[in-house]
Every structure is written in C-alpha cells, then in structure tokens.
N, C-alpha and C positions, 0 to 999 in steps of 0.2 A: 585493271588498275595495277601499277608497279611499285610494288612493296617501298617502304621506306626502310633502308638499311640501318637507320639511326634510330629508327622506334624498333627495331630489330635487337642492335645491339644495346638497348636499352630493356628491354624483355630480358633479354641472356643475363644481363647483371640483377633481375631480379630473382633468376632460377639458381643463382650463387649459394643460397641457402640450400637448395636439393644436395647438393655436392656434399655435405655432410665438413667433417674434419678428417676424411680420407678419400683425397681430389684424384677418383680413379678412371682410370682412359674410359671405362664402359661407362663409367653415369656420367661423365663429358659426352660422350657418345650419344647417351640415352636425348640429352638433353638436346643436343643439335639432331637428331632426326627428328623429332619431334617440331622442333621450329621448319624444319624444312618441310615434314608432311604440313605441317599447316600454311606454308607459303610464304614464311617471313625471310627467309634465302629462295628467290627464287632461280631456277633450273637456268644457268649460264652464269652465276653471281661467282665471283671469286670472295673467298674467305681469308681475312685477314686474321695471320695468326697474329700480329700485336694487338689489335681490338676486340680481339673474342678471347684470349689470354687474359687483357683489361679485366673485359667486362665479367668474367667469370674464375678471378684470380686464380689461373692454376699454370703453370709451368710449358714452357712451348713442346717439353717433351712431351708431358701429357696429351698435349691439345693434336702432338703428331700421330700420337699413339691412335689418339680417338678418330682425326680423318682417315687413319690405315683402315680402322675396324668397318670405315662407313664406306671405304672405295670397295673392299673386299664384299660388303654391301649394294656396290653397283649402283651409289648413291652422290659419292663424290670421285673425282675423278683427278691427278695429277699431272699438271700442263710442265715440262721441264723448260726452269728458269721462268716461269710465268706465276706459278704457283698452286693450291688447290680450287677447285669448281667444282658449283653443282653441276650434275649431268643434266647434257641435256639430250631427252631419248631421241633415237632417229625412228623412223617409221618399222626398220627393220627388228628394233629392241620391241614397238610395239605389237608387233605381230609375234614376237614370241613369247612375249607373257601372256596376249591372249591364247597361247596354245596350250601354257603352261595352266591356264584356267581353267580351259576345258577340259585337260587333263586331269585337274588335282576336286575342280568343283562338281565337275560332272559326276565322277566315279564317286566320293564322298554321298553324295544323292542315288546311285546306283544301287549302293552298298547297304543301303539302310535295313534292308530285310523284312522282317514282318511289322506292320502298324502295328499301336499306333507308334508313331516317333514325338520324340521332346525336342520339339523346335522353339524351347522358351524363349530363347536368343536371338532364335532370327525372326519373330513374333516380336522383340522386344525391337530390332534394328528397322524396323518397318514403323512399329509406332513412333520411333525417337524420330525418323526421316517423313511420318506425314506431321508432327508436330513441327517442325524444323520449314517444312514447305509452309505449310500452312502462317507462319510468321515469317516468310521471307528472307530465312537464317538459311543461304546456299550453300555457303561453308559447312555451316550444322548438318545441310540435307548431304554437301558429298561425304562427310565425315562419317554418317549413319548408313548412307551406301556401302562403303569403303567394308562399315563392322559387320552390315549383312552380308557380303563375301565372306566374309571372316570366319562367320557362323555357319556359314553355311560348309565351307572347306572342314570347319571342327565337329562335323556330323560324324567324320570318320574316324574320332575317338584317337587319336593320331599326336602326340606332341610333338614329333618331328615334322607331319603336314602344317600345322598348325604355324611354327618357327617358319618353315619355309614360304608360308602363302604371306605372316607377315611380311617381310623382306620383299615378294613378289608385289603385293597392293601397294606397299612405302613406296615402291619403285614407281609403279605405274599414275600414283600423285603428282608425278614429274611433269606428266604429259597433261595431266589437266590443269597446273599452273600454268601453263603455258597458254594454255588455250583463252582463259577467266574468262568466259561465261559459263560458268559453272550450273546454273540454271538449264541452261541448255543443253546441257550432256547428262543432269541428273534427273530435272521433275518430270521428265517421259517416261524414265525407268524405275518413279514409287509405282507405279500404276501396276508394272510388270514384276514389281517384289510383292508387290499383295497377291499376285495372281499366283504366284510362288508358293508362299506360305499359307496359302488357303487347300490350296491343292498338298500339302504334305501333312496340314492340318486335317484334309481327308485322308488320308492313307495312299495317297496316288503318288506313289516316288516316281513309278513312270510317267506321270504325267508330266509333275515338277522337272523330271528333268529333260521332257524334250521342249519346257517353256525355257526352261537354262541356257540349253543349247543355242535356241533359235535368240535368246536376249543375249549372251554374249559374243554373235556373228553379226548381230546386227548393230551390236556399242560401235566392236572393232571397226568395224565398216563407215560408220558416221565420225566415230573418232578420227580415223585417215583422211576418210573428206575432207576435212577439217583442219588436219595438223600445219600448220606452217613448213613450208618446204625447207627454212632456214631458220636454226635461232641460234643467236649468236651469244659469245660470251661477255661480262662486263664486270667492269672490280666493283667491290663494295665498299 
C-alpha cells in the first residue's frame, strides 16, 4: 500500500512541537528520517520543501541544511532542477550493506569473549517482534528486527559501531518499503532471532554466529529475488 503524502505531511506538522524554540537542521533531520524509516516518504517520493517547511515552520535554509545531513546519510539524494528524493536502493547498494553486516554483526558476536554475555537487548528485540507477530503489527515486527541488528552490532561495546550500523539499517528500510509485504521478509526470520539469542543466552557465540552468517546470506538472497528490477521516482 502507497503511503499517503498528505497524512504524511500532516504527521510532520504534529512533530512541530519536537523542534523546540531552536528550529535546528539536526532535529529537522532527526524528524524526517524517522518518518522515512517508518515509510511515510516512501523510497522515490520527492520532498517538497514549501510543504514540509509549512508543515514544520522552519526556514527553507533549515529544511536545506537538514536534507544535506540526510543525503551525506545515503537516505535522500539531489535530482539537479528536479529537486530532493528518497533513495531508491539498487540491488548493488543492497548487496553492500549486506557485506557491511556481516562485517560489522558478525565480528561484534565473534568478539564477545568468555560467557556468560548480557544480551538483555537483543532478548528484549525478540520479545517486542514475537509480540508484534503475534498481533499482526508487521510494521511493529520489521521495526523490532531492524533493533535486534542493532543490538546485536552494540555487543561490541563500540559507539562508533553503533552510529554507523544505525545509518546502515535506516538505509536498508529503503529496500523493504519498497517491497511492503513486510510479513514476508520478516515473520520467517522471528524464528531465526530466537534461535540467536537462545544460543548466546548459552554461551555459544560460535554457534550464534554461524546461525548469523547463514540468516544474513540467506535475507540477501530472498531480498534480491524479490527486489523490483525498477522503481521509479514521484513528487509528493
């Protein structure tokens, strides 16, 4: 289902209140990935700066400043004489955030050392995503996926890793708006995060991580099946 751009920029004029009385490019920022990781700009939508300046009274400098912060984020991208858009990934952007996954999640689970480990977090992103399943809330179930990567990358104690796998997950939200059935790329893989954190919850980090390995070769895999060969851009 394709987002309504008008229940969209009606959400933004209610986040007006976050802005504070100091309307700054980063919490403009804050606020527009935020509607994007959740899908209310979806991935090809051009962004109007006189309607989202409207709807969130703040200055077109501002609002420029803030889609700089968020293309340098690999999130919006600048069409010349066309104006700003989401991105939209190609199969080749997808194949290197899965690399960069198994790079940055794998090691983080390598790394862990001697049992037992505090996996309260990804314990915590497991239960929020079979509650989430369990009430047929997909949204809720990819968003509790999204934070069990999350947790799972902040095993390695790392605030730089941490910064960086967000920007990389925001990112890869692109490709699953794209797709919406969302069901279908995420309630296969609650099965494969409990088998996760049950095994880290025994002390088996090798074991966790060659279940890692093997579920994120096999996301990428179903993901690309899957991906639309073309998607195209459209104003909002």
């Amino acid at each position: 289902m394709t987002a309504d751009p008008s229940d969209a920029l009606s959400e933004l004029a209610a986040d007006r209140e976050l802005l504070g009385r100091t309307s700054t490019a980063e919490r403009v920022a804050a606020i527009l990935r935020e509607r994007i990781a959740q899908g209310s700009f979806p991935p090809g939508t051009r962004l109007s700066e006189e309607r989202i300046c409207g709807a969130l009274g703040v200055s077109r400098n501002t609002l420029r400043e803030a889609f700089r912060l968020l293309s340098h984020e690999r999130l919006l991208v600048h069409r010349l004489n066309r104006g700003t858009f989401v991105r939209v990934l190609t199969d080749t952007d997808i194949r290197d955030i899965y690399r960069v996954r198994r790079l940055v999640e794998c090691a983080a689970v390598r790394g862990l050392g001697e049992p037992p480990y505090d996996v309260t977090e990804v314990r915590a992103a497991v239960s929020a995503g079979e509650q989430a399943a369990a009430a047929g809330k997909w949204q809720e179930l990819a968003t509790a996926n999204i934070h069990f990567h999350q947790a799972l990358a902040a095993l390695a104690g790392s605030a730089r890793t941490d910064e960086m796998m967000r920007g990389v997950l925001a990112e890869l939200r692109l490709a699953f708006h794209i797709m919406g059935d969302l069901r279908r790329f995420h309630d296969p893989y609650l099965t494969r995060n409990q088998e996760i954190v049950r095994a880290l919850e025994a002390g088996d980090a090798a074991g966790a991580e060659q279940l890692l390995d093997a579920y994120l070769r096999d996301s990428l895999r179903q993901l690309l099946d899957a991906y639309p060969e073309e998607a195209g851009e459209t104003d909002e």
